[in-house]
C-alpha positions in Angstrom: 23.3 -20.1 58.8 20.3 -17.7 57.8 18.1 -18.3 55.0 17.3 -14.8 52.9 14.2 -14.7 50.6 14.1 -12.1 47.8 10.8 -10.5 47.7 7.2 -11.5 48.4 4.7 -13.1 46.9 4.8 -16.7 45.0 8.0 -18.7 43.9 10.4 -16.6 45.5 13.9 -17.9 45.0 16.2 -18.5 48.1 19.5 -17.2 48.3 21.2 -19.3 50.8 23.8 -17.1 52.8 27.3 -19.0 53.6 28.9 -21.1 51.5 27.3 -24.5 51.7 23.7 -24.9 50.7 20.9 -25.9 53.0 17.5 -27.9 52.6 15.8 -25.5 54.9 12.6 -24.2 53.7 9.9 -21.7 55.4 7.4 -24.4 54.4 4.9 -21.5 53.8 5.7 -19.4 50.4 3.9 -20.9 47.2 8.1 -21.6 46.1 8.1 -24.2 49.7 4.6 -25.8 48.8 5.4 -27.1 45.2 8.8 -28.9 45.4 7.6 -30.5 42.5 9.0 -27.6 40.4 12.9 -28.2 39.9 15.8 -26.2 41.6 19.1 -25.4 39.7 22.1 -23.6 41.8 22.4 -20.5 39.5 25.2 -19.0 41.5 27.6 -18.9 38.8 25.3 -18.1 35.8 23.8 -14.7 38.2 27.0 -13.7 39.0 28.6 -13.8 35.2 25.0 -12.1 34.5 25.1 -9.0 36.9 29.2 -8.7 35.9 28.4 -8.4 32.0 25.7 -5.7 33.0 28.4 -3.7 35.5 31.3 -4.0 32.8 29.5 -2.5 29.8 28.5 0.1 32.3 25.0 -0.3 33.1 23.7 1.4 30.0 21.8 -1.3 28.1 18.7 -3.9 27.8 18.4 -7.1 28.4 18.7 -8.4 24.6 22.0 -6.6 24.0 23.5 -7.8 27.6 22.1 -11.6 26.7 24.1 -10.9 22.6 27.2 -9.6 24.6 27.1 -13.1 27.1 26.7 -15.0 23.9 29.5 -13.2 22.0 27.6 -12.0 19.0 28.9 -9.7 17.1 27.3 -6.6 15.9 28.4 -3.2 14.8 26.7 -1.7 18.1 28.9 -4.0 20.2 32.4 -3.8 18.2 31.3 0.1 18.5 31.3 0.1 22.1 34.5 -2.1 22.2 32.1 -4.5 24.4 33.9 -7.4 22.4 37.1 -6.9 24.1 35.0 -7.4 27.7 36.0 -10.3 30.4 32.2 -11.5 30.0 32.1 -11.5 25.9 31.4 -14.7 24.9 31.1 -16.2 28.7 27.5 -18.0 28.4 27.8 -19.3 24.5 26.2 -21.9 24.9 23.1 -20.6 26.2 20.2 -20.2 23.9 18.9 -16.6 23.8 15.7 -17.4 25.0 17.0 -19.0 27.9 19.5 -16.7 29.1 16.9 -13.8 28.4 14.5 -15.7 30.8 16.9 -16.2 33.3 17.5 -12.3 33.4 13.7 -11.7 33.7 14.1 -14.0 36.7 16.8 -11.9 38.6 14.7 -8.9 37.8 11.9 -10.7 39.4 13.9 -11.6 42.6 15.2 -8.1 42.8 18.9 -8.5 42.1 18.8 -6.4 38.7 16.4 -4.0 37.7 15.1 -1.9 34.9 14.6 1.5 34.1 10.8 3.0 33.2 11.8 4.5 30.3 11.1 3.8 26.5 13.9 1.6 26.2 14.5 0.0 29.6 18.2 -0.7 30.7 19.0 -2.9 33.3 20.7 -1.7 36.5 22.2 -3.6 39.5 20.1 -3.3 42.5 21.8 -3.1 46.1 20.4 -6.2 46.7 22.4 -7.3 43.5 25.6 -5.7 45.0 25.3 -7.3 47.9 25.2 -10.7 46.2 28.5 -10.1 44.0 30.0 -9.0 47.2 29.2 -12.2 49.4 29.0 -16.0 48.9 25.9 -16.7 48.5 24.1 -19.4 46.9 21.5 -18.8 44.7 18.6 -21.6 43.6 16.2 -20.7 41.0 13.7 -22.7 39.4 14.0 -24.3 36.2 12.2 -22.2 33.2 9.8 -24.3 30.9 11.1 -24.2 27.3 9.7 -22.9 24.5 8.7 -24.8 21.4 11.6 -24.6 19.2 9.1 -23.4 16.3 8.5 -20.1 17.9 10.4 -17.4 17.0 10.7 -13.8 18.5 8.3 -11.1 15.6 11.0 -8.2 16.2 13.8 -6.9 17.9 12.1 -4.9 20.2 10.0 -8.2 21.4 13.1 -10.6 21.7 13.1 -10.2 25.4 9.9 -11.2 26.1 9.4 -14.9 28.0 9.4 -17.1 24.7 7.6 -19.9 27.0 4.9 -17.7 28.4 4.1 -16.2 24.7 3.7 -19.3 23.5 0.9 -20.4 26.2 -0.5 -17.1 25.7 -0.6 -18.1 21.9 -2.3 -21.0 22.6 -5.1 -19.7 24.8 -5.6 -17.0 21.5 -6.2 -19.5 19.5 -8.4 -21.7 21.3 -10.3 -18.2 21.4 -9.9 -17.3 18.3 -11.6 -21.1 17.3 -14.6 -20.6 19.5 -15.3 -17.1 17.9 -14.2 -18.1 14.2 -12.1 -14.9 14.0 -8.6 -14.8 12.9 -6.2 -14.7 16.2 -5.1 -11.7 15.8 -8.5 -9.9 16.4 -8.4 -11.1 19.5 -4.7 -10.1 20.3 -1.9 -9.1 18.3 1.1 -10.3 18.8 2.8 -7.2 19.8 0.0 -7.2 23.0 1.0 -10.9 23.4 4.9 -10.2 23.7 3.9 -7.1 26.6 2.1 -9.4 28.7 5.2 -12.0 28.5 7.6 -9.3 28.9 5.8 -7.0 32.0 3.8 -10.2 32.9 0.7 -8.5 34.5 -1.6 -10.4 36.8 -4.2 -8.0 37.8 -7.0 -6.0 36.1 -5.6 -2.9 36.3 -1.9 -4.3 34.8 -3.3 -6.0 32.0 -4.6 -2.7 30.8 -1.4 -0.8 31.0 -0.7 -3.7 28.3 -1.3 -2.3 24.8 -3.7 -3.3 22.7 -6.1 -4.4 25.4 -8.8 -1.8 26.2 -11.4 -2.5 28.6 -14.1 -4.1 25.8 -10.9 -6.9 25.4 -10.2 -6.5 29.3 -13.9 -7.9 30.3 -14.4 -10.7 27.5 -10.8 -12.2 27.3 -8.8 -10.6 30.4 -10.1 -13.3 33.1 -8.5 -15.8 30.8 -5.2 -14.4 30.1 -4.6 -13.2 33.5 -5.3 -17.0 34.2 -2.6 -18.4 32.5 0.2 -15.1 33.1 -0.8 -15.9 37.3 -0.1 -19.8 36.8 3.3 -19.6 34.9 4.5 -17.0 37.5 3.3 -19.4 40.4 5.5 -22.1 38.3 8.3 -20.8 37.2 8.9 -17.5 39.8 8.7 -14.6 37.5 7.1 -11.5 39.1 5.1 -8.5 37.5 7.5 -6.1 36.4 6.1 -2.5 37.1 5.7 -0.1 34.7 5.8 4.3 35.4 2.8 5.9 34.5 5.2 8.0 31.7 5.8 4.7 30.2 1.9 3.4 29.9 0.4 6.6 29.5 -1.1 6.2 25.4 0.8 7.4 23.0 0.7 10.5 21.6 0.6 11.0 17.9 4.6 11.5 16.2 5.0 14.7 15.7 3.6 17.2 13.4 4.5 15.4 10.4 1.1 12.9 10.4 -0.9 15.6 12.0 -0.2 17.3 8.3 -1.2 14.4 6.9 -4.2 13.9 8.7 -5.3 17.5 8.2 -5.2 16.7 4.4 -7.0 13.2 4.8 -9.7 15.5 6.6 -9.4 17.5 3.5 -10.9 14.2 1.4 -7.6 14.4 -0.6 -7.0 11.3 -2.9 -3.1 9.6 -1.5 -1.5 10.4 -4.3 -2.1 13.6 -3.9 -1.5 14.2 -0.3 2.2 12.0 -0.9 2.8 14.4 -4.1 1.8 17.5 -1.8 3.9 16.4 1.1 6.7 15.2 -1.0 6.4 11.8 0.5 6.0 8.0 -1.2 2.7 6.7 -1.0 3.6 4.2 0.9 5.0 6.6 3.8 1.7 8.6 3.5 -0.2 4.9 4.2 2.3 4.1 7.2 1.1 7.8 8.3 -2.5 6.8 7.6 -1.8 3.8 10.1 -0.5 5.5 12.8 -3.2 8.1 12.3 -6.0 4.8 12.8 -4.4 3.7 15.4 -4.3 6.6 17.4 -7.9 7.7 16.3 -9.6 4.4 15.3 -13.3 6.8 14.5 -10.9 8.9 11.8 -13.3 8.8 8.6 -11.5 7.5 5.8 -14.3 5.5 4.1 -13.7 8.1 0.9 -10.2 5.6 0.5 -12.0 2.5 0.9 -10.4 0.2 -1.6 -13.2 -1.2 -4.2 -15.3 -4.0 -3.0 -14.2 -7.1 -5.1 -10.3 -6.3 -4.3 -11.2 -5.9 -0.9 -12.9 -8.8 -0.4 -10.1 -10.7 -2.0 -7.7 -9.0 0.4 -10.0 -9.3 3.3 -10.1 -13.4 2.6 -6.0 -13.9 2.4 -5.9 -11.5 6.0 -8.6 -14.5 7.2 -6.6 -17.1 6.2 -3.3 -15.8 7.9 -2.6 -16.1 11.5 -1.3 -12.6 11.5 -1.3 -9.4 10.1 1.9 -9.4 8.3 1.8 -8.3 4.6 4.5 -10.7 3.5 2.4 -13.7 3.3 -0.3 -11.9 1.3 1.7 -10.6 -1.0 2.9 -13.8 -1.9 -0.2 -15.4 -1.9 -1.8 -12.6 -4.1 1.1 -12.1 -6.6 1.2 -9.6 -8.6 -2.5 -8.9 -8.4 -1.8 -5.8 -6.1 0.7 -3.9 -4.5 2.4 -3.9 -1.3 0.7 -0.2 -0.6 -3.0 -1.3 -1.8 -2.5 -4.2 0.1 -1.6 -2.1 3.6 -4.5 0.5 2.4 -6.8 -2.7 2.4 -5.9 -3.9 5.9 -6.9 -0.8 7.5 -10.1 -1.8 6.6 -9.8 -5.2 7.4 -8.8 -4.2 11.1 -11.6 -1.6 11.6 -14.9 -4.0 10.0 -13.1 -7.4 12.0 -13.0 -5.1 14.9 -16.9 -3.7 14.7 -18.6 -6.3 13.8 -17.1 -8.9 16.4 -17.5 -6.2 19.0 -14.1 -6.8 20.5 
């Protein structure tokens, strides 16, 4: 009886070829050295994994594939007819954090794989086929669980490593602390779930990771890299590579905010570049947004909101742990609107970001 390892690097997982499982160990790999770290056989579990991704055809990611193992129903998956599947409803039990980090793992130990592509869908690898074809045994470690109190900040983030973002929380706020700056100025977020989705452990990964440029890169990357290289020592996970099509920077949306930014170039009041586009204000402000994001130098002082309601706007942003508007708004009332509110964070962003240097 051989013993096969999948990949290289730390924490590999064994699969174990025959039917009865073995103790032997290379005694070398980072996975051999820490027997510490517990070992569940997750023959069963990979196997009803890789069949729901073959029987809906190998077409979607790894939230929908973790709904369609959990047998929730949506419109997309009664659409599809995916409900009437052998694997609908095989794994209900199994929170969606879980089973999403348990995909992530046979991603990471090459039996599934994703595609580079905006919105990644997961493919069987040979190496997977192989597995479905043979008995083998398959031992993976145990994933650490996630504070029940955190909860995914989108759909598109949901399959991101619930346990891993919430260290990476952590270390944000212990950073945020030392620098008396709200948490998200070091990190948003949306940065936060990348690096527990793709989890990078080099220099040159963590900048394909958005929202970290290479100001953030050389004060707070050293630390974050820290804690991405430790979990994936503990728990297994490997980088997941992205194409240079998929980090490249974005390109502004079409021609639709390069109208818009034309007019704000123009030193047009909102209200009139929405009446001239034939757009609501608050569309125009979501344009503005984009617009910032992509070109952070873009003057727009002449819309800077006046300095008493900024101020008050600027404190509730300070007080958050976010940039969400929700909470403000309630906080504030009906002392301003959602648009003056999102008008005022642009500024918020741009002075928190200059005058901490980040």
């Amino acid at each position: 009886m051989r013993t096969l390892f999948l990949g290289r690097g730390q924490a590999q997982a064994l699969l174990f070829i025959g039917e009865q499982q073995t103790q032997e160990q290379c005694g070398n790999c980072d996975f051999c050295l820490q027997p510490e770290i517990p070992k569940t056989d997750s023959t069963d579990l990979a196997r009803t994994i890789l069949a729901a991704v073959q029987q809906t055809g190998q077409r979607f990611g790894i939230s929908y594939i973790a709904a369609v193992l959990r047998g929730k129903l949506s419109d997309r998956i009664n659409r599809a007819g995916h409900h009437n599947l052998a694997c609908f409803g095989a794994l209900p039990d199994l929170a969606q954090s879980k089973l999403v980090a348990k995909i992530r793992q046979l991603i990471a130990h090459e039996l599934l794989e994703q595609t580079a592509s905006q919105y990644p869908v997961l493919l069987i690898t040979a190496q997977g086929r192989d597995f479905l074809d043979q008995s083998q045994t398959l031992l993976l470690p145990e994933m650490p669980s996630a504070p029940k109190s955190i909860t995914s900040t989108g759909a598109k983030e949901e399959a991101s490593d619930p346990a891993l973002f919430e260290q990476l929380r952590q270390l944000r706020k212990t950073l945020a602390d030392q620098k008396r700056v709200p948490p998200y100025i070091i990190f948003g977020d949306r940065t936060l779930h990348q690096m527990a989705t793709y989890f990078p452990q080099t220099p040159a990964a963590l900048l394909k990771i958005s929202g970290v440029g290479q100001q953030k890169m050389a004060e707070f990357g050293e630390a974050f890299l820290k804690i991405i290289k430790q979990y994936a020592k503990q728990t297994g996970v490997q980088e997941v590579r992205r194409s240079q099509t998929e980090t490249a920077p974005p390109a502004l949306l079409g021609a639709t905010y390069l109208q818009t930014r034309e007019l704000v170039l123009q030193a047009l009041p909102l209200e009139q570049i929405a009446k001239q586009r034939g757009y609501a204000l608050g569309t125009i402000i979501a344009h503005l947004e984009k617009i910032a994001e992509q070109e952070p130098d873009l003057d727009i002082e002449y819309l800077r909101p006046d300095a008493t309601q900024l101020q008050t706007i600027n404190d509730c942003f300070l007080d958050s742990t976010d940039l969400k508007l929700a909470p403000v708004k309630q906080r504030l009332g009906d002392r301003f609107s959602y648009d003056e509110i999102r008008l005022a964070r642009l500024f918020v962003i741009k002075e928190a970001t200059s005058t901490k240097s980040l």
